[in-house]
C-alpha distance (Angstrom), angle and dihedral (degrees) to the residues before:
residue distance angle dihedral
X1 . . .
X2 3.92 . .
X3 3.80 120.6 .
X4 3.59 115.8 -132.1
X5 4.09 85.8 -125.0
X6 3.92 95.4 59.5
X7 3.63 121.9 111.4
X8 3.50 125.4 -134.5
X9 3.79 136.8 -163.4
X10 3.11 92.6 -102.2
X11 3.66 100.4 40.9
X12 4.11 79.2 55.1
X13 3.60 103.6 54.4
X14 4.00 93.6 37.6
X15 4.09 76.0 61.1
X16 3.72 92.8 45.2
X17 4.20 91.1 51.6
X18 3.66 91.0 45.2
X19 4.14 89.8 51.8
X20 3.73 91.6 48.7
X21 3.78 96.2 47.3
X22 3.67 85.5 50.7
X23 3.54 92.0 55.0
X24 3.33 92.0 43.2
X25 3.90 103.9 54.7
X26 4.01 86.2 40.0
X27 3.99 87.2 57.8
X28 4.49 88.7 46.3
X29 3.35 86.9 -122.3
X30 4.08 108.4 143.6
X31 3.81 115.2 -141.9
X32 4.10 140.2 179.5
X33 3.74 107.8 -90.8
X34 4.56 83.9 -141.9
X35 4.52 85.6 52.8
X36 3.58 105.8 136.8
X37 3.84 123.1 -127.9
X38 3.89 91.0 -95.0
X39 3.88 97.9 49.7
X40 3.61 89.6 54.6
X41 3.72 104.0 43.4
X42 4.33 79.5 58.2
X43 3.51 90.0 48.2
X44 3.96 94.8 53.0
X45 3.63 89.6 48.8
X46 3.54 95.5 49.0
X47 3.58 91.3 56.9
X48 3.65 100.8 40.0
X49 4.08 82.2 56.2
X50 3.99 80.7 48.4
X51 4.06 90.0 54.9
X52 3.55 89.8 38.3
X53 3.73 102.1 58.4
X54 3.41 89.6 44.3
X55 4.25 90.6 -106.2
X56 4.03 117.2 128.9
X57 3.75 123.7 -129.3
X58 3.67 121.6 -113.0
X59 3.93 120.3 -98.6
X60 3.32 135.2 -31.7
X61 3.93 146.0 85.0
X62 3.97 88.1 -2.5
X63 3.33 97.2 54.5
X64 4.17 152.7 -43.9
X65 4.24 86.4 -98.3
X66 3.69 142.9 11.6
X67 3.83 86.4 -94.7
X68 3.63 85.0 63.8
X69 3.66 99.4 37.9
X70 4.37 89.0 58.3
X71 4.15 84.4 40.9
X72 3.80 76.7 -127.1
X73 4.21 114.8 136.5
X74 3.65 101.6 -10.5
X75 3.77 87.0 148.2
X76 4.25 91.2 61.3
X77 3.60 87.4 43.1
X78 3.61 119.9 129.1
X79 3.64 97.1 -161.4
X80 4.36 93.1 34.5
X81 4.09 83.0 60.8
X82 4.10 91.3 41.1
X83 4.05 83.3 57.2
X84 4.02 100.4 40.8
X85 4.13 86.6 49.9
X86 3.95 88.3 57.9
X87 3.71 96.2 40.6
């Protein structure tokens, strides 16, 4: 009989998707919501390297740009002022 407390695969890797799509959305990178596990364990480590070295990633939750991604110059921005005009 199964105990209510046991983990299963499944339960596992649903845990391991969640962890890298955390990572993932804390490091502004954007993603596929149907990415296997494989695509985005690469894409974590590419943008770890990213951090790392000091790079940004491209676009997403940080920002529309790099500019916006460092918090550095959004005012100059071309793409900052494109999105305040339509807001």
């Amino acid at each position: 009989m199964r105990n209510m407390n046991d983990i299963t695969e499944q339960d596992a890797r649903r845990f391991r998707m969640a962890l890298l799509r955390a990572k993932l959305t804390r490091l502004a990178v954007t993603f596929e919501e149907d990415a296997d596990e494989a695509m985005l364990e690469r894409l974590v480590a590419y943008a770890e390297r990213q951090r790392a070295g000091g790079g940004t990633t491209d676009t997403g939750a940080g920002g529309c740009c790099k500019k916006c991604a460092s918090g550095r110059d959004t005012e100059t921005s071309d793409c900052c002022r494109a999105q305040r005009r339509e807001a």
